[in-house]
MARSEMAR-931688 format. One record per residue (C-alpha): residue in three letters; x, y, z. Coordinates in steps of 0.02 Angstrom, whole numbers, padded with zeros to 5 digits, always signed. Layout:
% MARSEMAR-931688
alaXYZ...
This chain:
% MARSEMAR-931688
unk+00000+00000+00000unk+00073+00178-00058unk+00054+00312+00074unk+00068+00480-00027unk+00173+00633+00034unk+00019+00736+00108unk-00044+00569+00197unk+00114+00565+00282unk+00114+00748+00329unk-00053+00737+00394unk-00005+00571+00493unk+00155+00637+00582unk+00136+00842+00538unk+00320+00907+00596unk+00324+01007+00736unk+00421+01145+00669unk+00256+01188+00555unk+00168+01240+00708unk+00124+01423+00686unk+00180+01447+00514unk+00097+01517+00375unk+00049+01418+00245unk+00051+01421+00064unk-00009+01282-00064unk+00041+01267-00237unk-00100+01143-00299unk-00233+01098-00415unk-00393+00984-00445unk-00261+00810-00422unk-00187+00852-00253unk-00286+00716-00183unk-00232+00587-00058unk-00294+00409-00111unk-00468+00435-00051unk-00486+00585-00156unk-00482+00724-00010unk-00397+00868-00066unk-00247+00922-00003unk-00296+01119+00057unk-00453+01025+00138unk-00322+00899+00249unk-00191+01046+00277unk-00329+01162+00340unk-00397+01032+00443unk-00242+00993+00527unk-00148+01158+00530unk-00302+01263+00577unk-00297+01442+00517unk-00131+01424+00451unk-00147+01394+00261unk-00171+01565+00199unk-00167+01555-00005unk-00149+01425-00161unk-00052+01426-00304unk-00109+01350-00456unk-00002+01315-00593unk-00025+01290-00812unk-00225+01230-00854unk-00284+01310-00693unk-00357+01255-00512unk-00481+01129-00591unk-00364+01075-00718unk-00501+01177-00830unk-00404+01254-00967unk-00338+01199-01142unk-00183+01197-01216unk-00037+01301-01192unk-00047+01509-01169unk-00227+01518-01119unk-00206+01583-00956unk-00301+01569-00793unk-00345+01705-00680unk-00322+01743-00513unk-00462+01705-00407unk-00537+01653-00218unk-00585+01488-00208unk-00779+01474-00168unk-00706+01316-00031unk-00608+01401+00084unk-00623+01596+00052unk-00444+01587+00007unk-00341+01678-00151unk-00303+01578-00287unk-00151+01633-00375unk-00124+01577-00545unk+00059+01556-00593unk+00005+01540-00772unk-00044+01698-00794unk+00024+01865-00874unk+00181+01804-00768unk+00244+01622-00738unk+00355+01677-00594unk+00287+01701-00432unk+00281+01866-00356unk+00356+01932-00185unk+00197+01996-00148unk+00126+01804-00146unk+00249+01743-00052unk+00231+01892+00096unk+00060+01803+00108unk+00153+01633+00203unk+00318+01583+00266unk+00315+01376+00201unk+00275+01350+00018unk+00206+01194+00017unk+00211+01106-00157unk+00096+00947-00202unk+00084+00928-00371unk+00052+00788-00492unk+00173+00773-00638unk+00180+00648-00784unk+00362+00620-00781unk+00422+00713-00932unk+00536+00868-00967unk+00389+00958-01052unk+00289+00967-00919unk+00273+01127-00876unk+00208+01089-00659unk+00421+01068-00653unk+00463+01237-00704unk+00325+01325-00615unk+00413+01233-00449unk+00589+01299-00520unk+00523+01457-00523unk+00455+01451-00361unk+00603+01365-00272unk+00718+01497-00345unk+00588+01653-00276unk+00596+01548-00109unk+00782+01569-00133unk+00786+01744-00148unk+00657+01776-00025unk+00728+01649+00130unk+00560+01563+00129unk+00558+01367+00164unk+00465+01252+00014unk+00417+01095+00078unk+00377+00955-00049unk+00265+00841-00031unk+00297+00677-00153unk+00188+00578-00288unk+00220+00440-00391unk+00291+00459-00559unk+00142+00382-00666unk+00262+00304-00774unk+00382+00224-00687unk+00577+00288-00592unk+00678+00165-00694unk+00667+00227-00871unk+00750+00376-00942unk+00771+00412-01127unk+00791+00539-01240unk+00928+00692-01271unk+00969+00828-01142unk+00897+00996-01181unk+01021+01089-01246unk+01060+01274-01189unk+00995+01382-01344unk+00815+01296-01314unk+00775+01326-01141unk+00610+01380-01128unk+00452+01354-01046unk+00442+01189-01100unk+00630+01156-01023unk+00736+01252-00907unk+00860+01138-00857unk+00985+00997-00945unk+00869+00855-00930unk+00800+00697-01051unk+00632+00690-01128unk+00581+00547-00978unk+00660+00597-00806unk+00614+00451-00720unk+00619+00562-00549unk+00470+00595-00440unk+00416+00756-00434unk+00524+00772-00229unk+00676+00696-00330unk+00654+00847-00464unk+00651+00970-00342unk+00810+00899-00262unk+00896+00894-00447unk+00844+01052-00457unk+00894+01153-00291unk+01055+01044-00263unk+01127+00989-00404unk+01077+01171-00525unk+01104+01268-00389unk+00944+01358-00335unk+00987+01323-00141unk+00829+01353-00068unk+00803+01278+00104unk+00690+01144+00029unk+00626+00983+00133unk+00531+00814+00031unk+00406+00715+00144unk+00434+00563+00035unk+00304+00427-00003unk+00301+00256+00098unk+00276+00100+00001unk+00324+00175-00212unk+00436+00091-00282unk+00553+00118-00438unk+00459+00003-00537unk+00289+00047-00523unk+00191+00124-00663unk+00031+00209-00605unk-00072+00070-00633unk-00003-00035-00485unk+00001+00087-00385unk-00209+00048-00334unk-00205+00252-00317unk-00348+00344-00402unk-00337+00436-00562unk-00367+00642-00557unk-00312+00708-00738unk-00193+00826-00698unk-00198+00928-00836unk-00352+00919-00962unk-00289+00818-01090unk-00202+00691-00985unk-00362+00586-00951unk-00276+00436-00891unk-00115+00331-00877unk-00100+00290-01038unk-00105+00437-01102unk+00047+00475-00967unk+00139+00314-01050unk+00135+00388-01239unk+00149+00570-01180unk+00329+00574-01201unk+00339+00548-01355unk+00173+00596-01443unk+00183+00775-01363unk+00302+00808-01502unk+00161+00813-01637unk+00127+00990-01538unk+00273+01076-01659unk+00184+01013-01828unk+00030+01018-01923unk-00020+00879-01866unk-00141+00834-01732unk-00104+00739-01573unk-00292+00699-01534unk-00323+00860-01437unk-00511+00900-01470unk-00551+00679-01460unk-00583+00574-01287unk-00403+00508-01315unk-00253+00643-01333unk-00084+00579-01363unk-00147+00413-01395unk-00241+00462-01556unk-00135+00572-01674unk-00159+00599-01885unk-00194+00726-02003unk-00319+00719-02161unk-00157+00686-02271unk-00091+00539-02202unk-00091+00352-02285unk-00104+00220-02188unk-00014+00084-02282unk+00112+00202-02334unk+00185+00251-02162unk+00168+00069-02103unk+00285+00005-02246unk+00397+00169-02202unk+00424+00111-02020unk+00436-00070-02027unk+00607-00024-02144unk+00697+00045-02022unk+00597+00037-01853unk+00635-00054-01667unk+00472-00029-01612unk+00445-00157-01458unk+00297-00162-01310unk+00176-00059-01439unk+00044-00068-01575unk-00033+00059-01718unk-00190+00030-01745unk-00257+00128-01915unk-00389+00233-01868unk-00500+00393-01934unk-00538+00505-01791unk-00626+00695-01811unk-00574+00836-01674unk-00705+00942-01623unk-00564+01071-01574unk-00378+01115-01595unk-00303+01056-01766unk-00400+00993-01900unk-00571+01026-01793unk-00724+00957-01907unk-00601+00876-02003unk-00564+00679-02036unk-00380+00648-01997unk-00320+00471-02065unk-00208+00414-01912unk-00154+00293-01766unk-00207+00238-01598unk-00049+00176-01502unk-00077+00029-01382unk+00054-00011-01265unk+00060-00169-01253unk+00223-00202-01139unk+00262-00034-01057unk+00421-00129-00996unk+00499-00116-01163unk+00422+00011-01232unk+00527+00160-01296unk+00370+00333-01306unk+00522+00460-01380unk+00587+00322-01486unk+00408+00283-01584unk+00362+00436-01610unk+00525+00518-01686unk+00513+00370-01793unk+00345+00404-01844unk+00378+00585-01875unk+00530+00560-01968unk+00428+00437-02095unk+00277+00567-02100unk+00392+00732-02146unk+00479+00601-02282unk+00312+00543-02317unk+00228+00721-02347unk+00357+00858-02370unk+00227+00970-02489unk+00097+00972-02326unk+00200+00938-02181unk+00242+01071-02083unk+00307+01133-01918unk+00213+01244-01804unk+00271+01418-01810unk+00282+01522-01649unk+00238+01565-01549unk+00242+01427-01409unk+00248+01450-01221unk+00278+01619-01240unk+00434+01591-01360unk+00389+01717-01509unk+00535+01670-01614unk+00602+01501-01582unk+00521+01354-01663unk+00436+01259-01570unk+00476+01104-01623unk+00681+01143-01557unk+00574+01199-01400unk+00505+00998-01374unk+00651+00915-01427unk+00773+01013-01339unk+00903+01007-01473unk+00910+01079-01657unk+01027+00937-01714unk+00909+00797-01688unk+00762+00881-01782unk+00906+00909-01923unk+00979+00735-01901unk+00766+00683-01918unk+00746+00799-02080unk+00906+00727-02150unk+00863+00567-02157unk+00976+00495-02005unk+00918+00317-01940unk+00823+00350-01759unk+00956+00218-01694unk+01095+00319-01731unk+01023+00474-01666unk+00990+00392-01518unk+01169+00344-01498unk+01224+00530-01500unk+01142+00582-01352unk+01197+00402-01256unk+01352+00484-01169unk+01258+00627-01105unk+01097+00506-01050unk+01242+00387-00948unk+01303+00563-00879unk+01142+00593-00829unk+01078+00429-00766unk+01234+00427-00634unk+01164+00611-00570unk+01005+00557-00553unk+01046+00425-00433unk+01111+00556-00310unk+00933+00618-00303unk+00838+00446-00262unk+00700+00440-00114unk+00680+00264-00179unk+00764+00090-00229
């Protein structure tokens, strides 16, 4: 049985919290495993302390779509308390927030992948904490796709953004405590930062055997599977072409009204390593986002043994064999993306311009993939200085 990081605060709350202010950065899946939310059991048991949330991209109720629609500020109709949104006109937070507390406490549910954006809006906090002298207290989750994986290229300098702050592959394999401890220790943010760590996760687990409830964190991650394809189908976000926003299954779905089945099949199977998964040819129509109204000729991908199955891998395959495929239609999203005006933002999800040139010039995904190995070893050995769990 898991015993999440607010369960354990509220089962042995440290004495040093006595008498301190509280703030909570939250939304809708800060549950514990009975689905109570997490300002309901801090108010409960630190009476009068919790003064203000923090919400972070998609908004309190995980209510809004895709990225740069912003949520407001606002006073939750629950409590009476202020609601800041952190995806707002500004991503940082302000001083003036953080007068309103003296503990930041963070309880967030992330997906385990650099995109993400929950992990900067933490960075961003932990570094105002910094600056400010204010404790951040973390409380941990599971990472719904498992702590033993990592794959993928670091982010390279020239395409930080929003989307990917720090030197980091495409699946961290961290829980969301471990990130904040890469973060503060290892790139130097040095706030005073404490993890109340789960009991009972281990490295293994995918969400599914965890036996923890399911509250999307974000609107169009409506399940763990969509958390086990997410990174690599968010990269259909830089193109034309749809990722199933606007259907019942984003990230699993993905197409565009050009595509050929048979035709990108035969492309893959050439030159693919494509184990623990399945395409299924499909016709889906969004209602929304890309292509809304539209029928897009595309692919449902099953997992079928998440053990071996390689999410950055597929889909770089896949979109190398489309923009081979379709070079008069393809095309890359232009900016601007997460508030990056000029960059592309397909440089933005990848995290490194020569992959997407290696991918346009034709370079097998294996040997891309063993560019970035020495860097991903480099990596994996840092990581491990980070670990909660073995």
């Amino acid at each position: 049985m898991i015993s999440l990081g607010i369960e354990q605060l509220i089962l042995s709350p440290p004495h040093w919290l006595s008498g301190y202010r509280l703030g909570l950065l939250c939304n809708q899946a800060s549950t514990d495993s009975r689905l109570f939310h997490s300002r309901d059991l801090l108010s409960k048991t630190f009476p009068e302390q919790l003064t203000c949330l923090l919400t972070p991209q998609h908004g309190f109720f995980s209510e809004k779509q895709d990225n740069m629609i912003e949520s407001a500020h606002t006073i939750d109709s629950a409590t009476g308390l202020p609601i800041y949104s952190l995806y707002s006109s500004e991503r940082r937070p302000t001083r003036k927030m953080f007068d309103l507390f003296d503990v930041l406490v963070i309880d967030l549910f992330d997906v385990g992948t650099r995109v993400y954006t929950f992990l900067y809006t933490m960075a961003y906090c932990l570094q105002t904490a910094a600056g400010l002298n204010k404790k951040v207290l973390v409380l941990d989750r599971p990472n719904p796709i498992g702590g033993e994986q990592v794959e993928g290229n670091i982010i390279q300098e020239d395409c930080y953004s929003f989307v990917g702050l720090y030197p980091i592959p495409m699946r961290h394999g961290l829980t969301f405590g471990e990130l904040a401890l890469l973060l503060n220790n290892h790139f130097n943010i040095r706030a005073d930062l404490e993890i109340i760590p789960m009991q009972g996760w281990q490295r293994h687990m995918l969400y599914s055997d965890t036996d923890l409830p399911w509250v999307y964190p974000s609107p169009n991650m409506p399940s763990p599977a969509t958390a086990l394809v997410y990174p690599g189908q968010v990269i259909w976000e830089g193109t034309n072409i749809s990722e199933g926003r606007g259907t019942c299954l984003p990230f699993e779905l993905f197409g565009a009204p050009y595509f050929v089945h048979d035709e990108i099949l035969r492309k893959i199977e050439k030159n693919a390593d494509l184990p623990g998964c399945l395409l299924r040819p499909i016709i889906f129509e969004p209602t929304s986002n890309k292509w809304a109204g539209q029928a897009c000729k595309g692919f449902q991908i099953h997992v079928t043994d998440p053990t071996v199955f390689h999410p950055y891998r597929t889909s770089l395959i896949l979109l190398q064999a489309v923009m081979h495929l379709y070079p008069e239609v393809f095309a890359y999203k232009p900016p601007p993306y997460e508030y990056e005006y000029e960059r592309l933002p397909m440089d933005l999800i990848i995290g490194d311009k020569k992959v997407r040139r290696a991918l346009e010039q034709g370079v097998s995904i294996m040997d891309i993939e063993k560019s970035w190995q020495h860097d991903l070893h480099a990596f994996e050995k840092l990581r491990q200085q980070v670990f909660l769990y073995n």
